[in-house]
C-alpha positions in Angstrom: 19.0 34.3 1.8 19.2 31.8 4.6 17.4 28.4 3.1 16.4 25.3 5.4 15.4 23.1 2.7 13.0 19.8 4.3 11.2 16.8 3.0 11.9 13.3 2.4 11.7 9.6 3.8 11.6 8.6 0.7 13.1 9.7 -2.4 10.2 11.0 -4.1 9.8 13.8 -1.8 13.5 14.2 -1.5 14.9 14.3 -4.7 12.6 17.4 -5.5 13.5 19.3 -2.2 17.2 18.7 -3.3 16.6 19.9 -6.9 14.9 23.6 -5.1 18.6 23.2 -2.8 20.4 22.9 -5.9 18.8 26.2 -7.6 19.6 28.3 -4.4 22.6 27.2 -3.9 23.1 28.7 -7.4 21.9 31.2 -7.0 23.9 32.3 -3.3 21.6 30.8 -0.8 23.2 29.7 2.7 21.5 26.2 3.1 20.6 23.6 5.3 18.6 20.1 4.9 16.9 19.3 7.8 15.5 15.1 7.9 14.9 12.2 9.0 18.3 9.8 10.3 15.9 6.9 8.9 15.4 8.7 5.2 17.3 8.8 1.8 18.0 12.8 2.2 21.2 12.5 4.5 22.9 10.3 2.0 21.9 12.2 -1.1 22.8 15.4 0.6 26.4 14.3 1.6 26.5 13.2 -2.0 26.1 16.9 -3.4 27.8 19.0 -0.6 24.8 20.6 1.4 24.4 20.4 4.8 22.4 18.5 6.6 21.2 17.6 10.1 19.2 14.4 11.1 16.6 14.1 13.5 14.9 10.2 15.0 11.6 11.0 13.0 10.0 8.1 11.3 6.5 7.8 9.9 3.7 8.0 12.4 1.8 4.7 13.3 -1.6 4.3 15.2 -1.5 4.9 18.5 -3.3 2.0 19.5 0.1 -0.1 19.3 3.5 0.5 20.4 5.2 0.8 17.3 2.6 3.8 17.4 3.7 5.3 20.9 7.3 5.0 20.1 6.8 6.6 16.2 4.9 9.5 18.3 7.9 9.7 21.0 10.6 10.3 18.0 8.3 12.7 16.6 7.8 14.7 19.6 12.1 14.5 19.8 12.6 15.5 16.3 10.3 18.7 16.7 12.4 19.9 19.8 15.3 19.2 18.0 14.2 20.7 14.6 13.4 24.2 16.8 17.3 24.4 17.9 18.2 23.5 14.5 16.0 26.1 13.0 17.0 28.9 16.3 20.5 28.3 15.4 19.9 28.4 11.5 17.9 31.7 11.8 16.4 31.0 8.6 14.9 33.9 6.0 12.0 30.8 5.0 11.9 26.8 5.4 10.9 24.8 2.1 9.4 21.4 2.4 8.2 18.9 0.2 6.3 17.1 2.8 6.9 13.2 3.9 7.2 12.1 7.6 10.4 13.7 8.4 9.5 16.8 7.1 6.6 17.3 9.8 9.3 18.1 12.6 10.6 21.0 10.6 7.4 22.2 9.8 5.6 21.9 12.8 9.0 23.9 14.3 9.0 26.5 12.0 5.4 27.4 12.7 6.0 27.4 16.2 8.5 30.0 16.0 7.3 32.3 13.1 9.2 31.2 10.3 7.5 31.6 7.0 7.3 28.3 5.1 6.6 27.3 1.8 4.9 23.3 1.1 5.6 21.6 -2.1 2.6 18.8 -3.1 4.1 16.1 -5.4 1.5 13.9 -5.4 -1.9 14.6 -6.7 -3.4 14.1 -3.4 -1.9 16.0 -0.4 -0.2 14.3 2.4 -1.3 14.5 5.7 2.0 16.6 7.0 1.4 18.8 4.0 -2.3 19.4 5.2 -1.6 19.9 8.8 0.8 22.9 7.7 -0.6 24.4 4.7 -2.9 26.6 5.9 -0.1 28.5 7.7 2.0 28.2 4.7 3.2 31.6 3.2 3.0 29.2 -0.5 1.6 25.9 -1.1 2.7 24.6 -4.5 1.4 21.2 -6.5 2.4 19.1 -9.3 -0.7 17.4 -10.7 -4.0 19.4 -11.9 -6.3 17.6 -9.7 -4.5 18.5 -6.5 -6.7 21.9 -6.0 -9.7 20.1 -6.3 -8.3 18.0 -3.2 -7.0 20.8 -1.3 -9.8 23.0 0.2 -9.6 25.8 1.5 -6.1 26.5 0.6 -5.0 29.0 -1.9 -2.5 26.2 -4.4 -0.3 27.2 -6.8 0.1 24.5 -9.8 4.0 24.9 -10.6 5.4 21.8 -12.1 7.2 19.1 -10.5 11.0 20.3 -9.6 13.2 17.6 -11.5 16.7 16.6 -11.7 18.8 19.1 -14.0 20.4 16.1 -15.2 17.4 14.8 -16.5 16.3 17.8 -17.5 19.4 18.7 -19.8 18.7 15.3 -21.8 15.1 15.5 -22.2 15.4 16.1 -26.3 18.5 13.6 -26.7 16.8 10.3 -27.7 18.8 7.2 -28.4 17.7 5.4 -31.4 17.5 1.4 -30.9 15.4 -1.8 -30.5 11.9 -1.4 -27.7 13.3 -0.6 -24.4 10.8 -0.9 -21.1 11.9 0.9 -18.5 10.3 -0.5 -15.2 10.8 1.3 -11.8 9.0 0.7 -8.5 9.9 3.6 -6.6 13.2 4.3 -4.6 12.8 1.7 -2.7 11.8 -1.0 -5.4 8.5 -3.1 -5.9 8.3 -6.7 -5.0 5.3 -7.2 -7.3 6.6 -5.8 -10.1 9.9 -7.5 -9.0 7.6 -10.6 -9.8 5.2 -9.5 -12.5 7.5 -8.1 -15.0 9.8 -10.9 -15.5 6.1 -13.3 -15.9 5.2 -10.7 -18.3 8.3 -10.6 -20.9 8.4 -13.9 -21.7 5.5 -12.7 -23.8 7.0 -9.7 -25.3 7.8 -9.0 -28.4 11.3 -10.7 -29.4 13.4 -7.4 -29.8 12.2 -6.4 -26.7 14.8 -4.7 -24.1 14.2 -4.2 -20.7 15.7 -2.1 -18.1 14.7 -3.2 -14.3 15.3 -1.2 -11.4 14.6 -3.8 -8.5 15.7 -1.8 -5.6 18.7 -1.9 -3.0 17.3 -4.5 -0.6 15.5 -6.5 -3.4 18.3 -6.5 -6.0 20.0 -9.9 -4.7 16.9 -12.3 -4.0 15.5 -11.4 -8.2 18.7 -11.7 -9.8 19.0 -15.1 -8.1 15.3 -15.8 -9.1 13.9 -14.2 -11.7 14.0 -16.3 -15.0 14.4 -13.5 -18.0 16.1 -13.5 -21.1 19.3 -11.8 -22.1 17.6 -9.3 -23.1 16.4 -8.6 -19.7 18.6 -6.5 -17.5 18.2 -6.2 -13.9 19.7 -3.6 -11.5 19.5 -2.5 -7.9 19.1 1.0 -8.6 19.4 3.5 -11.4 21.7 6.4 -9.8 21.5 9.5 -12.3 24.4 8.8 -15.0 22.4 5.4 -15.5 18.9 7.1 -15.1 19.6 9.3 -17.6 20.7 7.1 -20.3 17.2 4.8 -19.2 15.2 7.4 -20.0 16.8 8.3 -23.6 16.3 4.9 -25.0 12.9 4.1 -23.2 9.7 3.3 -25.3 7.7 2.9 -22.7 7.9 2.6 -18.8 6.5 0.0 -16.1 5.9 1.4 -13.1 3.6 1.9 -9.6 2.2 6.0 -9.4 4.1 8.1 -7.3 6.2 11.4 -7.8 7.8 9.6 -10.4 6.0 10.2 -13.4 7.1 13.6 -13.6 9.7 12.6 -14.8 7.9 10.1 -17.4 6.0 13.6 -18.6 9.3 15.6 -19.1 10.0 13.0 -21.5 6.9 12.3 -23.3 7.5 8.7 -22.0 3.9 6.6 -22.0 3.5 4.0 -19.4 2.2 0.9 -17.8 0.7 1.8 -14.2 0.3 -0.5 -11.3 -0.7 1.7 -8.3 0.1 1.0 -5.0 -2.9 -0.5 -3.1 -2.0 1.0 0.2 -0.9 4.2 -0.8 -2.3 6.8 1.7 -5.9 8.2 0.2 -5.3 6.0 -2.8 -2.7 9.0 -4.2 -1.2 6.9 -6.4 -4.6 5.5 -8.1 -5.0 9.4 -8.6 -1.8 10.2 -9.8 -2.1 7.2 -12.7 -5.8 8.5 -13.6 -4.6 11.8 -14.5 -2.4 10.5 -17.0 -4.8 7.6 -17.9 -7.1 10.6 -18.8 -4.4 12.3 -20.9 -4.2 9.5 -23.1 -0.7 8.4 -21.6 -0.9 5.6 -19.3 -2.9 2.2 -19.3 -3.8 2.0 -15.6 -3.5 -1.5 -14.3 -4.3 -3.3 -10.8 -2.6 -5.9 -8.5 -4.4 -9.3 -9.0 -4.6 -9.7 -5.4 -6.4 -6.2 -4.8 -10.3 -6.6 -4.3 -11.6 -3.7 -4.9 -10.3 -4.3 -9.0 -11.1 -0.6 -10.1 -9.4 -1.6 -13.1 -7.9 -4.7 -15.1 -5.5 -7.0 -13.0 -1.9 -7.1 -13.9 -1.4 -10.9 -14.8 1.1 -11.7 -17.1 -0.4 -12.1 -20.1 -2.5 -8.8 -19.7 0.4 -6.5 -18.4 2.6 -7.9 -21.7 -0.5 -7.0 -23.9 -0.8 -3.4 -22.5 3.4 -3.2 -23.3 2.5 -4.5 -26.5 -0.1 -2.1 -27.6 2.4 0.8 -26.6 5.0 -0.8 -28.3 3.4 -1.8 -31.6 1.5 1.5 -31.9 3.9 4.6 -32.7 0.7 6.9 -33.6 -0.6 6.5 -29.8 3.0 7.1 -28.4 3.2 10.4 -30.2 -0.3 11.5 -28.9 0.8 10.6 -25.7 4.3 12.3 -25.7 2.4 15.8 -27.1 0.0 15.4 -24.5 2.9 14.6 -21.4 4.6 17.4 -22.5 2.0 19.9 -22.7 1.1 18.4 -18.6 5.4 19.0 -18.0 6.4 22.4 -16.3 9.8 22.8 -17.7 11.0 25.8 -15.2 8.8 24.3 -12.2 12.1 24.8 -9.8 12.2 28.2 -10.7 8.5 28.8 -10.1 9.1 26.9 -6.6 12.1 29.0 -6.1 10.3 32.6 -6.8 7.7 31.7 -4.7 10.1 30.5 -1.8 11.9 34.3 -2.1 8.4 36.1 -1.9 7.8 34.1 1.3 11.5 35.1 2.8 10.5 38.8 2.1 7.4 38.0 3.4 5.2 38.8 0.0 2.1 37.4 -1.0 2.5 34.2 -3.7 1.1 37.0 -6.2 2.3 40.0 -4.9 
């Protein structure tokens, strides 16, 4: 089978496009990752070995300024670019996880015929993923809620595809003092880059904690941020790192994205501070699913009027660590209930339906 594997921007709709990659190329698929020249996926596909081609797509701004105009100009590039890619590829099917510089490849393989398959990681779908699905030999989703978001379209709930080097780990706990794990997304979170460190000075005194600041935030809070030694700080967690995070975690920190897939697989309760200007409030959807399960304390920025649920000072967002920390009974409810949410085999769900649609079957069929 000939795979075109798309999706990306940002690592929460890569990394899961490169996990369904990884499983085909398993299993004798001849791939290709089309993205964006802008986006994480050309980096973390040179790091794995699968092709990939870049197109000038970035994410698409109103058209009432000219950042807009010029965001519609790539776009318009990338798509005539993603058809010769795709003509010369002669793809069986096209998988896509969505993001701006999966819209190209999407928009191209509709054009000329190619069945497609669309991955939702979020519990509300992106625009791209919208403008395609109905076309879509497969549309796929993560969170529960998604269907209810999605009219009209016939979604499949598989599971969020996740590392396999996560995945491997997920019963290997490492035994030690309270460990908070906080990550703001790929690309980091300057107010949890400010927030956090406020918070632990009123953690409890055992208290370890593990901060991912991001790449381009790494240097300006290690020069400012006033923590303990207790209090480690890094740029990024690549996957050796990640993985070891994760095993000694108690509880996390983070905004809502993709990401908490991952805190499911491994029963991990959290702290969440969506993102205020996440499109269609996804990530204030995202947290109130696992709010709901009993798994999350859902938290808001300070400066966020609308306050649809407790601001995120200091002294608040150490008391909601606190309670997770101090309280093993509601961690257990929470880990039974994450993993009963958690799709173990989700890539090979993603990956059955993705051969259905290269032998053009019906998701069911």
């Amino acid at each position: 089978m000939r795979l075109v594997v798309t999706g990306g921007g940002t690592g929460g709709h890569a990394y899961p496009a490169l996990e369904v990659a990884r499983l085909g190329r398993e299993r004798g698929a001849e791939l290709l990752y089309l993205g964006s020249l802008r986006g994480q996926e050309g980096d973390a596909c040179r790091q794995r070995g699968i092709p990939f081609e870049g197109f000038p797509a970035q994410p698409l701004y109103s058209l009432r300024s000219v950042r807009g105009w010029k965001s519609a100009i790539s776009l318009l590039r990338s798509v005539g670019m993603a058809k010769r890619a795709l003509r010369a590829a002669k793809p069986d099917v096209v998988f896509s996880t969505g993001g701006y510089s999966a819209a190209p490849v999407m928009a191209a393989a509709r054009s000329l015929g190619v069945p497609y398959c669309i991955h939702e990681c979020n519990s509300i779908p992106g625009r791209s993923n919208l403008m395609f699905a109905k076309k879509a030999s497969a549309f796929s989703c993560t969170f529960r809620v998604t269907e209810s978001h999605a009219k009209d379209i016939a979604v499949v709930r598989t599971g969020q595809p996740i590392r396999k080097e996560l995945r491997d780990v997920v019963d290997d706990r490492i035994e030690g003092p309270p460990t908070v794990l906080v990550v703001g997304g790929s690309q980091g979170s300057a107010f949890l880059n400010g927030a956090v460190p406020a918070a632990s000075a009123f953690f409890g005194p055992d208290v370890r904690v593990i901060h991912a600041a991001g790449k381009g935030n790494y240097s300006k809070m290690s020069g400012e941020a006033k923590v303990g030694p207790n209090y480690r700080i890094e740029p990024y967690l690549e996957t050796a790192d990640m993985v070891a995070a994760y095993r000694s975690a108690t509880v996390a920190i983070a905004r809502s994205g993709g990401g908490l897939s991952e805190f499911a697989m491994f029963g991990l309760p959290s702290v969440l501070i969506p993102l205020p200007s996440s499109a269609d409030d996804h990530q204030l959807y995202n947290a109130r699913e696992f709010e709901d399960m009993q798994a999350a304390t859902v938290m808001w920025q300070p400066d966020d009027t609308r306050t649809p649920a407790p601001p995120a000072t200091a002294e608040a967002l150490a008391a909601a660590v606190n309670a997770w920390v101090e309280d093993p009974q509601r961690r257990a409810v929470a880990s039974h209930n994450l993993k009963e949410w958690d799709v173990p085999d989700a890539t090979e769900r993603i990956y059955d339906l993705v051969e259905r649609a290269a032998k053009h079957l019906s998701p069911t069929a």
